[in-house]
ZADO-1210 file (C-alpha; in nm, 4 decimals, padded with zeros to 6 digits):
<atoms>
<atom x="-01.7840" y="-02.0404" z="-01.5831" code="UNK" pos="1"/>
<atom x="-01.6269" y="-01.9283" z="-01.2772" code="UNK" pos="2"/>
<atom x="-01.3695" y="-01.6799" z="-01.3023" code="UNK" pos="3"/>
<atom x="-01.0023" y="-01.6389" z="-01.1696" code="UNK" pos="4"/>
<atom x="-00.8827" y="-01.3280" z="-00.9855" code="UNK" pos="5"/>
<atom x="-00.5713" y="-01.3178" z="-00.7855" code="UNK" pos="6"/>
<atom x="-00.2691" y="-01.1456" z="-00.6017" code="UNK" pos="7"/>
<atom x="00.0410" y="-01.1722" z="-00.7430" code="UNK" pos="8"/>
<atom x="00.3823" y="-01.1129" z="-00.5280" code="UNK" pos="9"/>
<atom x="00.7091" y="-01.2459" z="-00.3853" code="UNK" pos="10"/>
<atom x="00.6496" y="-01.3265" z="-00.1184" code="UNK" pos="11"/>
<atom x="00.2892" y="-01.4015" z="-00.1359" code="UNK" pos="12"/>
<atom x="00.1902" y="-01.6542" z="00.1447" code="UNK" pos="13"/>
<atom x="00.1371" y="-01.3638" z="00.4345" code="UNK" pos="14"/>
<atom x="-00.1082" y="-01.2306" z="00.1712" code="UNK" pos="15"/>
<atom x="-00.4754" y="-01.2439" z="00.3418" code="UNK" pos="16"/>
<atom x="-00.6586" y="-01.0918" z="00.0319" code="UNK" pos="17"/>
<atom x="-00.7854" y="-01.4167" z="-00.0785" code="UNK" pos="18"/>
<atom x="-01.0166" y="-01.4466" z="00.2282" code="UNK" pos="19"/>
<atom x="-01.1777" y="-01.0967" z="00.2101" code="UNK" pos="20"/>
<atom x="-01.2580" y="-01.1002" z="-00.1504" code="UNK" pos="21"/>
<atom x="-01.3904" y="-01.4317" z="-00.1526" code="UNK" pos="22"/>
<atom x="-01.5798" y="-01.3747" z="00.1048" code="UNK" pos="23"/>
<atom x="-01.7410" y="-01.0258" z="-00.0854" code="UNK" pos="24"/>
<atom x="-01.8250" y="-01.2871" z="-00.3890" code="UNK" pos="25"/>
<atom x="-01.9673" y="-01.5394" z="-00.1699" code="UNK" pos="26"/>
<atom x="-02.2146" y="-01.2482" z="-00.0501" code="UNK" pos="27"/>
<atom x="-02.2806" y="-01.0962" z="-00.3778" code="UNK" pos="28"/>
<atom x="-02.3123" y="-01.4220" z="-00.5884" code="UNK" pos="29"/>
<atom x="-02.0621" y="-01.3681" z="-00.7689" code="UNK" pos="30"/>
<atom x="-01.8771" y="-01.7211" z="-00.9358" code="UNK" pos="31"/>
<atom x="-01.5677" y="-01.6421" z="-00.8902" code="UNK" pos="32"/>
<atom x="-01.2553" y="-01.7342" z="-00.6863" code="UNK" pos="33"/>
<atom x="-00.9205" y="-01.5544" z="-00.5923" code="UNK" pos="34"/>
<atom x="-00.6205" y="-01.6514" z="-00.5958" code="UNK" pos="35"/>
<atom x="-00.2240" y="-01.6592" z="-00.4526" code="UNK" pos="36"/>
<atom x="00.0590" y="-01.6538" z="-00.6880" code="UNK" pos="37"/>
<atom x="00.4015" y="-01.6138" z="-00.6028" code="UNK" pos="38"/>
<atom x="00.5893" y="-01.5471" z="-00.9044" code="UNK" pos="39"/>
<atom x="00.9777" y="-01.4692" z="-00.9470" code="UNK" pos="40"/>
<atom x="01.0162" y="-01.2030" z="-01.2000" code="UNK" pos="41"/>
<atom x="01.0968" y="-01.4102" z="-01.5031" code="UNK" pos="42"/>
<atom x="00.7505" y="-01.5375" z="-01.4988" code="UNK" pos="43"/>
<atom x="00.5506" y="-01.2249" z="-01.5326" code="UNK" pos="44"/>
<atom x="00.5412" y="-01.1875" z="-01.9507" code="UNK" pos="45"/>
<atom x="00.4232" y="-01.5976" z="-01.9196" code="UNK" pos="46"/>
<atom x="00.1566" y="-01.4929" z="-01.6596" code="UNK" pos="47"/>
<atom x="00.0065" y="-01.1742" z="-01.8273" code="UNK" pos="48"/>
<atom x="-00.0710" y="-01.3761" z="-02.1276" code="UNK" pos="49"/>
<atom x="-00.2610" y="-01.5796" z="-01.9800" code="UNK" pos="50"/>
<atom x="-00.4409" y="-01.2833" z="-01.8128" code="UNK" pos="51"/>
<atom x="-00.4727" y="-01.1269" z="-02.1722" code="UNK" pos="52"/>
<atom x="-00.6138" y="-01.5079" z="-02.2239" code="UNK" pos="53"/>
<atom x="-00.8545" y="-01.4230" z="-01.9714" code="UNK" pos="54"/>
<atom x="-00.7342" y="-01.7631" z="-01.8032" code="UNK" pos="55"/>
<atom x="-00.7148" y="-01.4894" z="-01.5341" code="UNK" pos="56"/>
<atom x="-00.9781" y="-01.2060" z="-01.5284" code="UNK" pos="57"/>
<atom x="-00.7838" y="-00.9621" z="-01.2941" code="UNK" pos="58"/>
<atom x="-00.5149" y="-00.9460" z="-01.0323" code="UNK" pos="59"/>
<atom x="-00.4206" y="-00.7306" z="-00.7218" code="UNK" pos="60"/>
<atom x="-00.0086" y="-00.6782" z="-00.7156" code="UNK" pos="61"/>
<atom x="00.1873" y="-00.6431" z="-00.3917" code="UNK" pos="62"/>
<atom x="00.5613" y="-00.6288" z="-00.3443" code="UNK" pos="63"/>
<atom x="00.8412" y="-00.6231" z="-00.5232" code="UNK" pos="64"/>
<atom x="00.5850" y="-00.5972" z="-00.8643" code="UNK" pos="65"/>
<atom x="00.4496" y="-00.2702" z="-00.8541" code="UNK" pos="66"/>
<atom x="00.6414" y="-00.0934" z="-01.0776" code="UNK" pos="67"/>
<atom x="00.7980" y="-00.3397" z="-01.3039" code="UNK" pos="68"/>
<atom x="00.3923" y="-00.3809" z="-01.4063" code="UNK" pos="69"/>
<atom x="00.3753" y="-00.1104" z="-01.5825" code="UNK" pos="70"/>
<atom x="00.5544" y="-00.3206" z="-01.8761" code="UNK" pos="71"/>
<atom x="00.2216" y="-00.5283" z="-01.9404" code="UNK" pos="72"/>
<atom x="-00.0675" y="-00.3189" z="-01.9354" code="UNK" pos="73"/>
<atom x="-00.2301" y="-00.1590" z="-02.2249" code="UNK" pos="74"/>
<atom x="-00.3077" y="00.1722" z="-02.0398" code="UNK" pos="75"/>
<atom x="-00.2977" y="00.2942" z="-01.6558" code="UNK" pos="76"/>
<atom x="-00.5243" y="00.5057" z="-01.4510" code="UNK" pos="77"/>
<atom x="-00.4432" y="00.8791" z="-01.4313" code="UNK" pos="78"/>
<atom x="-00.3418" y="00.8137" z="-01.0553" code="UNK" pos="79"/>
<atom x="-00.1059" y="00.5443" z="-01.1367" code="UNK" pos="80"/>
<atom x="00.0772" y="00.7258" z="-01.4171" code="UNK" pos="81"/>
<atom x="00.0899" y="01.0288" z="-01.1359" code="UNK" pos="82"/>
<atom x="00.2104" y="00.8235" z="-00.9004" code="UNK" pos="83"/>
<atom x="00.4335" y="00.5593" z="-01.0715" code="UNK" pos="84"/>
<atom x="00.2756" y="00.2254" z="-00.9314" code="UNK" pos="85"/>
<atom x="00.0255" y="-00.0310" z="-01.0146" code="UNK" pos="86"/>
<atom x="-00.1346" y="-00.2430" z="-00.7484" code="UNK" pos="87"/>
<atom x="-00.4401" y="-00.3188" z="-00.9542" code="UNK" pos="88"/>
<atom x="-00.5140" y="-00.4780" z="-01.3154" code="UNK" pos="89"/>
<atom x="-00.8242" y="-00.5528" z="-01.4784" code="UNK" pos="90"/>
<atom x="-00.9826" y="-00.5486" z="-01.7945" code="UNK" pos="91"/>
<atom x="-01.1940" y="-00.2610" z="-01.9725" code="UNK" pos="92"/>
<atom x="-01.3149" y="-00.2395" z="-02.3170" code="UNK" pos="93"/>
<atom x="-01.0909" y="-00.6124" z="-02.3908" code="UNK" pos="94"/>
<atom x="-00.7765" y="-00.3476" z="-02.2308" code="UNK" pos="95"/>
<atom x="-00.5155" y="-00.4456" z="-01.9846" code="UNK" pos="96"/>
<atom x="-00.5789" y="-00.1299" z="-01.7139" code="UNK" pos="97"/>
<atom x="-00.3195" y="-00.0655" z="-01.4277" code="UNK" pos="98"/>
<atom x="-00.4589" y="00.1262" z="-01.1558" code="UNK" pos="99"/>
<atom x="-00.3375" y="00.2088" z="-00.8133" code="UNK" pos="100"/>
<atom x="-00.5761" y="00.1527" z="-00.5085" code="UNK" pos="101"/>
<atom x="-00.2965" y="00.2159" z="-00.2429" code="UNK" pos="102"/>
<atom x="-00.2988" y="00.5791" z="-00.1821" code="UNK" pos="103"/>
<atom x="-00.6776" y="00.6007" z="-00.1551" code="UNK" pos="104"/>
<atom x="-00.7558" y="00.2776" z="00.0628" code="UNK" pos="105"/>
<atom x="-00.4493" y="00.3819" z="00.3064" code="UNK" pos="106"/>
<atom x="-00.6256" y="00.7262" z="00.3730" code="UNK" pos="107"/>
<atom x="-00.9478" y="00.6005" z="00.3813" code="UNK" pos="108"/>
<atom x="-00.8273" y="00.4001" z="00.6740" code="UNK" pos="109"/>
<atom x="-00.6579" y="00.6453" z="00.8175" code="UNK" pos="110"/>
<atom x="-00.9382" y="00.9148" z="00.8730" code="UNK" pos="111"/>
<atom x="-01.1712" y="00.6537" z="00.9559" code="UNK" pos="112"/>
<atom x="-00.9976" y="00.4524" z="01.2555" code="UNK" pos="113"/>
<atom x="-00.7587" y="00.7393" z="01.3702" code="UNK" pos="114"/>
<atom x="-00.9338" y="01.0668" z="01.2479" code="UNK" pos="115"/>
<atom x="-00.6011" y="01.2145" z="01.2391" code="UNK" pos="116"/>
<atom x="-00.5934" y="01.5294" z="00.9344" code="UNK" pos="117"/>
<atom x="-00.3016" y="01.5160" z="00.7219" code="UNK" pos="118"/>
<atom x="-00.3531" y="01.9325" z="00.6518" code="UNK" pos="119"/>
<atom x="-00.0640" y="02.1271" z="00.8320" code="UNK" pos="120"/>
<atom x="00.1100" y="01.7740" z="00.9813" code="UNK" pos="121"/>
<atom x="00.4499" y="01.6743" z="00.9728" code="UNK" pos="122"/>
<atom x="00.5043" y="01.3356" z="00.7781" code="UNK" pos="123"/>
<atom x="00.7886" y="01.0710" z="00.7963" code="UNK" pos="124"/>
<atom x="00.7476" y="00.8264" z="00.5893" code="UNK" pos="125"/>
<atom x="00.9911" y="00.5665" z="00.5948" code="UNK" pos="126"/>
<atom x="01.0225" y="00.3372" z="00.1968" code="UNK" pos="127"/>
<atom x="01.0158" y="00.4549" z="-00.1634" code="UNK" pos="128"/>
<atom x="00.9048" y="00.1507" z="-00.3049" code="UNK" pos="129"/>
<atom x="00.5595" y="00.0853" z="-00.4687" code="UNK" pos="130"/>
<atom x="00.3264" y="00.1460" z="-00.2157" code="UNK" pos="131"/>
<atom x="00.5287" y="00.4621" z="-00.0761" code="UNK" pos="132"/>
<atom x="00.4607" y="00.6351" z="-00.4178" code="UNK" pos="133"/>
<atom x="00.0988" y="00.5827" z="-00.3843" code="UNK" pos="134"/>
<atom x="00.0802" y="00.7113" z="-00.0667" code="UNK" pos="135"/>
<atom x="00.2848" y="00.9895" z="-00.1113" code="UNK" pos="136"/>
<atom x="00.1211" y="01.1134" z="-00.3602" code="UNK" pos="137"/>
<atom x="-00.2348" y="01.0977" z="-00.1735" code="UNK" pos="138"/>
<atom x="-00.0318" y="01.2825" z="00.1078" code="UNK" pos="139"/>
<atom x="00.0631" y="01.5438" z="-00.0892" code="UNK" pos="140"/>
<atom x="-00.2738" y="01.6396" z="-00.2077" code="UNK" pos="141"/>
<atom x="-00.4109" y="01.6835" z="00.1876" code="UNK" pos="142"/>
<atom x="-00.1526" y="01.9619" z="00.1819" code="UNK" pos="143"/>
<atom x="00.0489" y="01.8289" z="00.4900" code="UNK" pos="144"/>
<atom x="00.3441" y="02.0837" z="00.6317" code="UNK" pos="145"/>
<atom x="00.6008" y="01.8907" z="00.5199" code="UNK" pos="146"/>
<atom x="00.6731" y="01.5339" z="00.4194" code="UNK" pos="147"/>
<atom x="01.0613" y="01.3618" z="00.5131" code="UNK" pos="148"/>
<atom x="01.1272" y="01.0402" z="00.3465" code="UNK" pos="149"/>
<atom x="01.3951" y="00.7409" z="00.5144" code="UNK" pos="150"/>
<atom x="01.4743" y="00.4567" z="00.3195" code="UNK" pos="151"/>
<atom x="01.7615" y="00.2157" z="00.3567" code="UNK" pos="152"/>
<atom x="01.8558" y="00.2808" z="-00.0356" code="UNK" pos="153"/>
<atom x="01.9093" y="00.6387" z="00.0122" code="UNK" pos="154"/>
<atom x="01.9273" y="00.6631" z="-00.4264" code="UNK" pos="155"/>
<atom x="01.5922" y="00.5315" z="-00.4024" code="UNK" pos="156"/>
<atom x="01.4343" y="00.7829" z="-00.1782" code="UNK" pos="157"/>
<atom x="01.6584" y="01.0564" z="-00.3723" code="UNK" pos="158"/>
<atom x="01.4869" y="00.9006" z="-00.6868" code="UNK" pos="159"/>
<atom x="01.0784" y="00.9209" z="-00.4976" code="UNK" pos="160"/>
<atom x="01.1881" y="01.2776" z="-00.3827" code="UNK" pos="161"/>
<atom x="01.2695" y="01.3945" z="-00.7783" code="UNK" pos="162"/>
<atom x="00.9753" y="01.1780" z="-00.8934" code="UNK" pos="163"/>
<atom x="00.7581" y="01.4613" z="-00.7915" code="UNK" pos="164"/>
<atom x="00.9391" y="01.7841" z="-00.7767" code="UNK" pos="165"/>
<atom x="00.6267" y="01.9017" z="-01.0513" code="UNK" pos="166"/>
<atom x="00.4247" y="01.8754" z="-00.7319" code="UNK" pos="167"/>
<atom x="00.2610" y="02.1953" z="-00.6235" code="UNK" pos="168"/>
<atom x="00.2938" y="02.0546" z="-00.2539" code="UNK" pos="169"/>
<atom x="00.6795" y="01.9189" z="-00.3477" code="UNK" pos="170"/>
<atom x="00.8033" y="02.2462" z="-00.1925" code="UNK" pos="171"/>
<atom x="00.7728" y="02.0905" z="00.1594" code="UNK" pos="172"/>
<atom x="00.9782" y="01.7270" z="00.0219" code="UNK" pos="173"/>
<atom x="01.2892" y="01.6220" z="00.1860" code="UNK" pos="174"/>
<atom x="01.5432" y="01.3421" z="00.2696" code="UNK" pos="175"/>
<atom x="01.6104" y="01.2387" z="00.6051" code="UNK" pos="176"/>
<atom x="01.7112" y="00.9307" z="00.7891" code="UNK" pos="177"/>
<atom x="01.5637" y="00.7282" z="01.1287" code="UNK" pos="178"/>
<atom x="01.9178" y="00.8886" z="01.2846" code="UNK" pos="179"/>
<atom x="01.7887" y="01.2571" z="01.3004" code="UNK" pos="180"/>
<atom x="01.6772" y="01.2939" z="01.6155" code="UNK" pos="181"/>
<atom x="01.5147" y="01.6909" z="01.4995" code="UNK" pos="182"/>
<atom x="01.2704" y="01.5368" z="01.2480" code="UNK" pos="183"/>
<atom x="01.1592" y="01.2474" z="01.4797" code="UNK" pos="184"/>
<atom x="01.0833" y="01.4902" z="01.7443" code="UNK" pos="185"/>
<atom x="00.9063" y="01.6980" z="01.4821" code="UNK" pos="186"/>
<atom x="00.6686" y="01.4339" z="01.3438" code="UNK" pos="187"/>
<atom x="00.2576" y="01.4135" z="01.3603" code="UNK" pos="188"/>
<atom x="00.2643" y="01.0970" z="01.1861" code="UNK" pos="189"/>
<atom x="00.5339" y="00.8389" z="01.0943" code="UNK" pos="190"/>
<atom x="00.4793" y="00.5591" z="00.8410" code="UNK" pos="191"/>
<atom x="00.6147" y="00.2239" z="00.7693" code="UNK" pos="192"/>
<atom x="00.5620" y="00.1595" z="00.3522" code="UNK" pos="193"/>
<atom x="00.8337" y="-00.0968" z="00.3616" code="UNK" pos="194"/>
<atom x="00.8118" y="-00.5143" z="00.4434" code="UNK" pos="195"/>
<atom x="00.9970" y="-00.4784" z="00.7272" code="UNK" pos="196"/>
<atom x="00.7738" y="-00.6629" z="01.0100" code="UNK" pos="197"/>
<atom x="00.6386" y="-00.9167" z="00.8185" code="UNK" pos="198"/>
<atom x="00.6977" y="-01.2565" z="00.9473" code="UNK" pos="199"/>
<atom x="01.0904" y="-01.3738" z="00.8942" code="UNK" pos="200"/>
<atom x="01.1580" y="-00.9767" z="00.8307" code="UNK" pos="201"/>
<atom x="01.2721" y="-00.8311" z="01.1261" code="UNK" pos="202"/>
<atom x="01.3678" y="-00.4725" z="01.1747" code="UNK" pos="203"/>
<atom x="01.7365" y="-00.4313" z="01.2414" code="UNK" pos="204"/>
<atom x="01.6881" y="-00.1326" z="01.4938" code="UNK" pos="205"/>
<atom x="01.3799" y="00.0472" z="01.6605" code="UNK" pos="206"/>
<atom x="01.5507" y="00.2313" z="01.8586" code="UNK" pos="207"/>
<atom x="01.4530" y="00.5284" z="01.6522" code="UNK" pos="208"/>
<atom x="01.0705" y="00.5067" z="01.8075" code="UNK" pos="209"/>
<atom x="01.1459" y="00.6174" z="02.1545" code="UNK" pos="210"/>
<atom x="01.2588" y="01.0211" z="01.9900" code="UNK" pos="211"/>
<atom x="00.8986" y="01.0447" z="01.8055" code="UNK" pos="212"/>
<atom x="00.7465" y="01.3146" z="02.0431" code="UNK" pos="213"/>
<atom x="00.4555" y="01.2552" z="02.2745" code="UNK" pos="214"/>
<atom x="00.1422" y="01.2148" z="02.0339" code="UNK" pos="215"/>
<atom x="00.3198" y="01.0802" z="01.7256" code="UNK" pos="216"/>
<atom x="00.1190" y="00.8356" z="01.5315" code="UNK" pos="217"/>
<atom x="00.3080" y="00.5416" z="01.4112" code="UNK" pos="218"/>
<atom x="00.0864" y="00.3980" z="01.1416" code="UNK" pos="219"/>
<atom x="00.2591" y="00.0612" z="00.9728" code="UNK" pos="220"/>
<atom x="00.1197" y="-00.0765" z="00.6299" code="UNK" pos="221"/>
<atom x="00.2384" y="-00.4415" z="00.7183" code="UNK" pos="222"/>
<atom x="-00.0533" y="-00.6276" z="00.8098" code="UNK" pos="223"/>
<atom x="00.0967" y="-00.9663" z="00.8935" code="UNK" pos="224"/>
<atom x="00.1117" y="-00.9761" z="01.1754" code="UNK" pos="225"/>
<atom x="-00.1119" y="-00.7603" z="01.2866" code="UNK" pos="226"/>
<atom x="00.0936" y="-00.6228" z="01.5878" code="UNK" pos="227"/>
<atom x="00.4109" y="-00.5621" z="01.4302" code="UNK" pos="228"/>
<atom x="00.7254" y="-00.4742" z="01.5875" code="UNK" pos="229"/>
<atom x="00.6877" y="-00.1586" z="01.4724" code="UNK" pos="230"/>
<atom x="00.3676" y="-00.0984" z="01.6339" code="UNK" pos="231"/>
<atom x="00.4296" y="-00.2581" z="01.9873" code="UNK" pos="232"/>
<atom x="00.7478" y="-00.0321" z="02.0364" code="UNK" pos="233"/>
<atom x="00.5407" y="00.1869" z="01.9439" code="UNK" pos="234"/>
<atom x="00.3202" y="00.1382" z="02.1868" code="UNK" pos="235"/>
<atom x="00.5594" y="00.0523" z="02.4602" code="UNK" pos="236"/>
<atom x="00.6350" y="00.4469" z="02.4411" code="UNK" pos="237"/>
<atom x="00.2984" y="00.5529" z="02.4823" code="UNK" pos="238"/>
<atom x="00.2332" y="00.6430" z="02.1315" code="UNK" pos="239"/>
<atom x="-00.1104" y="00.5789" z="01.9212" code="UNK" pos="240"/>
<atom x="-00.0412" y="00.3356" z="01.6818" code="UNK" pos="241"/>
<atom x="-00.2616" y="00.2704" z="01.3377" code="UNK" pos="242"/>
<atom x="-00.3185" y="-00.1026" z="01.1819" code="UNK" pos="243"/>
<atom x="-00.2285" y="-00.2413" z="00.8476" code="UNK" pos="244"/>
<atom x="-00.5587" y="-00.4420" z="00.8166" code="UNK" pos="245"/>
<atom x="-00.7680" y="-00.1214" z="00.7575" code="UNK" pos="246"/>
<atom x="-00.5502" y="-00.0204" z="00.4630" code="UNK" pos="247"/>
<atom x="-00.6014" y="-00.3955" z="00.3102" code="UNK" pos="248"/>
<atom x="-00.9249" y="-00.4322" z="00.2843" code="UNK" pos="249"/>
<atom x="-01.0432" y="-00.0772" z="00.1812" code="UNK" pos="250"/>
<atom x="-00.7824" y="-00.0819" z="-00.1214" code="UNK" pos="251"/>
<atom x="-00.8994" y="-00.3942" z="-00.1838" code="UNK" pos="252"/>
<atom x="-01.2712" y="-00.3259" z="-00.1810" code="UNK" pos="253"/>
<atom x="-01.1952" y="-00.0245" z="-00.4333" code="UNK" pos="254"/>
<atom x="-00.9764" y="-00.2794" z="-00.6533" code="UNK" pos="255"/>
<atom x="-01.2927" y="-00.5141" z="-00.6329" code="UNK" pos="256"/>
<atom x="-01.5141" y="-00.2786" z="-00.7591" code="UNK" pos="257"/>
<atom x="-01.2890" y="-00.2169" z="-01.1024" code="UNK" pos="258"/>
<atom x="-01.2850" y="-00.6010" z="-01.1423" code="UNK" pos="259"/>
<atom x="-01.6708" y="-00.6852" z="-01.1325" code="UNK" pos="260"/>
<atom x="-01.8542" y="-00.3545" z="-01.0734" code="UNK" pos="261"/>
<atom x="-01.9822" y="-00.4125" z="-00.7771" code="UNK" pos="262"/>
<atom x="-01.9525" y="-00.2527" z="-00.4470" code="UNK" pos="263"/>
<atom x="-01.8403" y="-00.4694" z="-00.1592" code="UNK" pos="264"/>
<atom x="-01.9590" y="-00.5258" z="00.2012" code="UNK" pos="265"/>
<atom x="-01.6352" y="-00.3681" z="00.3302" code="UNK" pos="266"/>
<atom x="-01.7258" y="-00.4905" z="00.7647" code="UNK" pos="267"/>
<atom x="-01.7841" y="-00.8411" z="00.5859" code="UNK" pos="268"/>
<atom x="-01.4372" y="-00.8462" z="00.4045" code="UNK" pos="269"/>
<atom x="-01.2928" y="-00.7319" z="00.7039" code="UNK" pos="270"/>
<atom x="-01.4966" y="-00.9863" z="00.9294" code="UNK" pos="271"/>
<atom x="-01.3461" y="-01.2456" z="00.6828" code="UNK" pos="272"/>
<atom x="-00.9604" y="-01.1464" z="00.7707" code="UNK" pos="273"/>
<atom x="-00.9984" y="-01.0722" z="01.1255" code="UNK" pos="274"/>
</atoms>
């Protein structure tokens, strides 16, 4: 019987992950298709039954659901409890697991496309949603110089910031905002972790892009479209810029591996997006 994986989200239609892992089961034989659901928050309890049904035999989890998951699993990864976000859910031993694939798949990317070395850099990352807490806590173990979060909820960023005091690297964690002209001229690498670029999202103001210092990498998780606003200001002042799309499909080619057990072609799901 073929079985149902799936991303669940609000919104949900920019989401390309149906394309790259269907393409990895198409390659590996796998019967099996995946999935878009949009779902408004009221309909999670109704929808994780049926995955406990096993209607549904796993899902990936994107925005605004990351958190708020952590209500219907059975047990989480030791790197989502650190980090306090689950992008990833799939069965083990007839368990509910929440894992988080985030932090990992965005580094992976990183090293591999940019080679830029977190160890000694200054960070600005801008978001303290789900995705933010993965990758700040994948940040912090590379032992950066110091790590500034922005968010346009400052409580929210305040909140992130006292999430991981415990951290041995924490020591270097601070608030700051796109208006401080010091840190922007201070930063290696600044990162978007927020939805603002997808399509019908607009950022309010990038003015903030042209005080990053010469060098700056301006790396944006938002992968539709692929050359955000973000990232063409970006590179209208000169600056190296790093894709979303890398980030996708290498979390999601660790995620695919907890649902079947199976490593992935990850050029192929790439190829399939692209």
């Amino acid at each position: 019987m073929t079985k149902t994986y799936g991303v669940i989200g609000n919104p949900i239609q920019q989401s390309k992950s149906p394309a790259m892992h269907n393409a990895a089961f198409k390659a590996l034989g796998i019967d099996a298709i995946y999935k878009k659901f949009e779902l408004q928050e009221s309909e999670l309890a109704s929808f994780f039954d049926k995955i406990r049904k096993q209607e549904i035999s796993g899902i990936s989890i994107t925005i605004p659901y990351k958190q708020k998951a952590f209500e219907f699993v059975d047990d989480v990864s030791s790197f989502a409890k650190k980090c306090g976000a689950i992008n990833t859910v799939y069965f083990k031993d007839d368990k509910l697991i929440g894992d988080n694939t985030d932090g990992r798949g965005y580094l992976k990317s990183l090293l591999q496309e940019t080679k830029f070395n977190i160890k000694d850099k200054n960070i600005l990352l801008y978001g303290a949603g789900g995705a933010s807490r993965a990758i700040l806590y994948s940040l912090l173990e590379q032992n950066p110089q110091s790590i500034s979060i922005a968010n346009r909820t400052l409580a929210k960023a305040q909140n992130l910031c006292h999430y991981y005091k415990a951290h041995p690297a924490a020591t270097n964690l601070s608030l700051t905002s796109l208006s401080d002209k010091k840190v922007l001229a201070n930063t290696d690498l600044f990162i978007n972790t927020t939805s603002l670029g997808l399509l019908n999202k607009p950022w309010p103001d990038l003015s903030f892009v042209k005080n990053f210092k010469p060098g700056t990498l301006v790396s944006d998780i938002v992968y539709n479209p692929k050359e955000t606003e973000l990232l063409l200001a970006a590179q209208q002042n000169n600056l190296a810029v790093h894709y979303g799309l890398g980030m996708l499909v290498q979390q999601g080619a660790i995620a695919f591996e907890l649902f079947t057990g199976k490593s992935p072609n990850v050029d192929l799901m790439f190829e399939a997006i692209t």
